[in-house]
C-alpha positions in Angstrom: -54.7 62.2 127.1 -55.7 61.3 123.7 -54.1 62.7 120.9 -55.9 64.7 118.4 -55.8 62.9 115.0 -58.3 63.0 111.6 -60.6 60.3 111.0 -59.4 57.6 108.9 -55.3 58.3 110.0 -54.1 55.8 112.0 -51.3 56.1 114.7 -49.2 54.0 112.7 -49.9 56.4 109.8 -49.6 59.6 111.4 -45.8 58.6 113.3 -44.7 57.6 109.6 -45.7 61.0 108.0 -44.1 62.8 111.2 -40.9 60.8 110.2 -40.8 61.2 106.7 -41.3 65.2 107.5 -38.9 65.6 110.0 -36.3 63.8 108.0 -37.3 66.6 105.6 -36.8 69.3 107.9 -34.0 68.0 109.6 -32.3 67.9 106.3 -32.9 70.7 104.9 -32.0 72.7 108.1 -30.0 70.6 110.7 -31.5 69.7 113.7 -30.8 72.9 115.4 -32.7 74.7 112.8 -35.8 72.5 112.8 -39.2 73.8 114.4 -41.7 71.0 115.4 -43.9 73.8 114.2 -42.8 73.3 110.7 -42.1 69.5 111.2 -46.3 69.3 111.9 -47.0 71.3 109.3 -45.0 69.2 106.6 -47.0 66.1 107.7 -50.3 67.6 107.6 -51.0 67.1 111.6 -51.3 68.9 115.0 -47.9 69.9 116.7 -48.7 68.1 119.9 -48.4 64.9 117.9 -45.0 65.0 118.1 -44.6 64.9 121.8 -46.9 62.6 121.9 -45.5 59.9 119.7 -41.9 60.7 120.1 -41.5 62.9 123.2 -40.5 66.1 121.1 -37.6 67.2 118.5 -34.9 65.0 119.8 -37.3 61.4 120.4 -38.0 61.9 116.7 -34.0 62.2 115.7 -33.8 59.3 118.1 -36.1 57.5 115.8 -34.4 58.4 112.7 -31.4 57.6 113.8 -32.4 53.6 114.8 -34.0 53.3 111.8 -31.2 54.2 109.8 -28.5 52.0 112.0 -31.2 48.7 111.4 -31.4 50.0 107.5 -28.2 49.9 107.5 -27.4 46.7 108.7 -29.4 44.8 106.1 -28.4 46.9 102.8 -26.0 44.5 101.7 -27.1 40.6 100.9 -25.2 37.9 102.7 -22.7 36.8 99.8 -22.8 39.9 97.9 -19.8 41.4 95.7 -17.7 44.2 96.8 -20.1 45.9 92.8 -22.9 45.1 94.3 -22.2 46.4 98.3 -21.6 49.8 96.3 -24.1 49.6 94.1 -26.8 48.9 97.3 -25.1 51.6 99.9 -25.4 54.5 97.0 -28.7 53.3 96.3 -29.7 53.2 100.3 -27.9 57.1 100.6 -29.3 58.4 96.7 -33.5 57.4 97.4 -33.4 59.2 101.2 -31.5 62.1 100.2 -32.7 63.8 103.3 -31.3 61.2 105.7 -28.2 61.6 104.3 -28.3 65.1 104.5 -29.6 64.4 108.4 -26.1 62.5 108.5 -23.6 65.4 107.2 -25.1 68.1 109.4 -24.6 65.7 112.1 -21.1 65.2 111.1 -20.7 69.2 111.3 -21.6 69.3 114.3 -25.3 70.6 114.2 -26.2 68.2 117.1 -24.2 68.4 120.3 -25.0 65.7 122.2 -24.9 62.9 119.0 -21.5 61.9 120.0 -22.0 61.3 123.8 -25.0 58.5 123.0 -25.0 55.2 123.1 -26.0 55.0 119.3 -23.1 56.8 118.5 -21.0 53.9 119.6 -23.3 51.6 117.7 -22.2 54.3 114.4 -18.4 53.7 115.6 -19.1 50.0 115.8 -20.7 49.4 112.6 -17.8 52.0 110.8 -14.8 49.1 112.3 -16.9 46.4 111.1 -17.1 48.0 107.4 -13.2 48.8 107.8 -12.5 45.3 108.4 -15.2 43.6 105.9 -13.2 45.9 103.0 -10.0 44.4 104.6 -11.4 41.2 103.9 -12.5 41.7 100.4 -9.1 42.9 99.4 -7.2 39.9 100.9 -10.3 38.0 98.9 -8.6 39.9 96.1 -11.9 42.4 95.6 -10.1 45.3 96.1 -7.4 46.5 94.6 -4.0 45.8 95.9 -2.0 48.2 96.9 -5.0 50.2 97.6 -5.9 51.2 101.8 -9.0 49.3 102.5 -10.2 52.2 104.5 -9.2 54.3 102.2 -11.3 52.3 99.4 -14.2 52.6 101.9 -14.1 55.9 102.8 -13.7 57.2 99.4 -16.7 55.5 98.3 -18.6 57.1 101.5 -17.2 60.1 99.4 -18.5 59.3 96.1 -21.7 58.1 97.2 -23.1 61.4 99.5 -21.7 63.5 96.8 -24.9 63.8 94.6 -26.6 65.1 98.0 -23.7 67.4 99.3 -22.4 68.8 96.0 -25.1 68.1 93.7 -23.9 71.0 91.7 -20.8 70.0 91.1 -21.6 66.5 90.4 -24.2 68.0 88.1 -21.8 70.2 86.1 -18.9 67.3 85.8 -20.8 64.2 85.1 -24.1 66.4 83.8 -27.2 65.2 84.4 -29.4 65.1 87.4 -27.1 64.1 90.4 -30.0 61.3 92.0 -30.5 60.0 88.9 -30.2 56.5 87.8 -27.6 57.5 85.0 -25.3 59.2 87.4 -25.7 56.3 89.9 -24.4 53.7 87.6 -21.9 56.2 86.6 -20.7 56.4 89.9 -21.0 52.8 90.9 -19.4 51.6 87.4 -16.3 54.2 88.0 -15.6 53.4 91.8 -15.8 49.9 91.1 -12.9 50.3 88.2 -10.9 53.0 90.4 -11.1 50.2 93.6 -11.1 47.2 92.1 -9.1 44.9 89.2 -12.4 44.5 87.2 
């Protein structure tokens, strides 16, 4: 079968804008309350494109989801400071809002069968890995002593989703849009002096 698609929109083209709008939809409503209808109508295309390039609802989650794990992986420069780690994850979480937001309603519990994947080990994996990395910083003396690395970590997991979960409340105590770059360097500049010696 071949898929119904506009002149000049390549494949390539068309499975990005199906991403980028189902991130959008996803975030805004959960998984559970995302309609491929509504996904196909925020990138501009035919429904059955979904199924086509991604199988349906879940194959483009499943897509999402990679994406973010490889994204994630390669945020923070070989060599980089435990400033500069924060600085990059808020700024990786703060320009895909919507990803984020795909994150937290995942967190909640909007999609069932998330924690019985493979790639949800992969999530657990990568979380122990980060636990031990700020482990390492703070016996490199980057983190403050006295301080529980994973503590330190999670808090700045915290910080950093909290222009996208409680944008009013970031925006009525710091003022200020809350994905701005102000409030970001407000953010990074404060964590950095509540986790570290600097």
């Amino acid at each position: 079968m071949t898929p119904p698609r506009r002149p000049g929109r390549t494949a390539q083209e068309t499975r990005e804008r199906l991403l980028d709008a189902a991130a959008a939809e996803f975030g805004a409503k959960g998984y559970a309350g995302a309609r491929t209808a509504c996904i196909a109508a925020r990138a501009g295309v035919n429904q059955q494109l979904i199924s086509y390039h991604f199988g349906g609802k879940r194959g483009l989650l499943d897509e999402l989801r990679r994406r973010w794990q490889e994204t994630q992986a390669t945020i923070v420069p070989p060599g980089a400071s435990f400033a500069d780690a924060l600085r990059a994850h808020l700024d990786a979480t703060l320009d895909r809002p919507d990803r984020a937001r795909l994150a937290v309603w995942q967190a909640l519990g909007d999609c069932p069968f998330a924690d019985a994947e493979a790639g949800r080990d992969l999530e657990r994996e990568a979380t122990a890995e980060a636990v031990a990395e700020a482990r390492r910083r703070q016996e490199d003396g980057e983190i403050r002593a006295g301080i529980d690395p994973a503590f330190a970590l999670l808090a700045a997991y915290a910080i950093a989703l909290a222009p996208v979960t409680m944008p009013q409340f970031v925006r009525d105590i710091l003022g200020g849009d809350p994905l701005s770059p102000e409030t970001r360097e407000v953010l990074r500049t404060q964590l950095v002096k509540l986790l570290t010696d600097d």
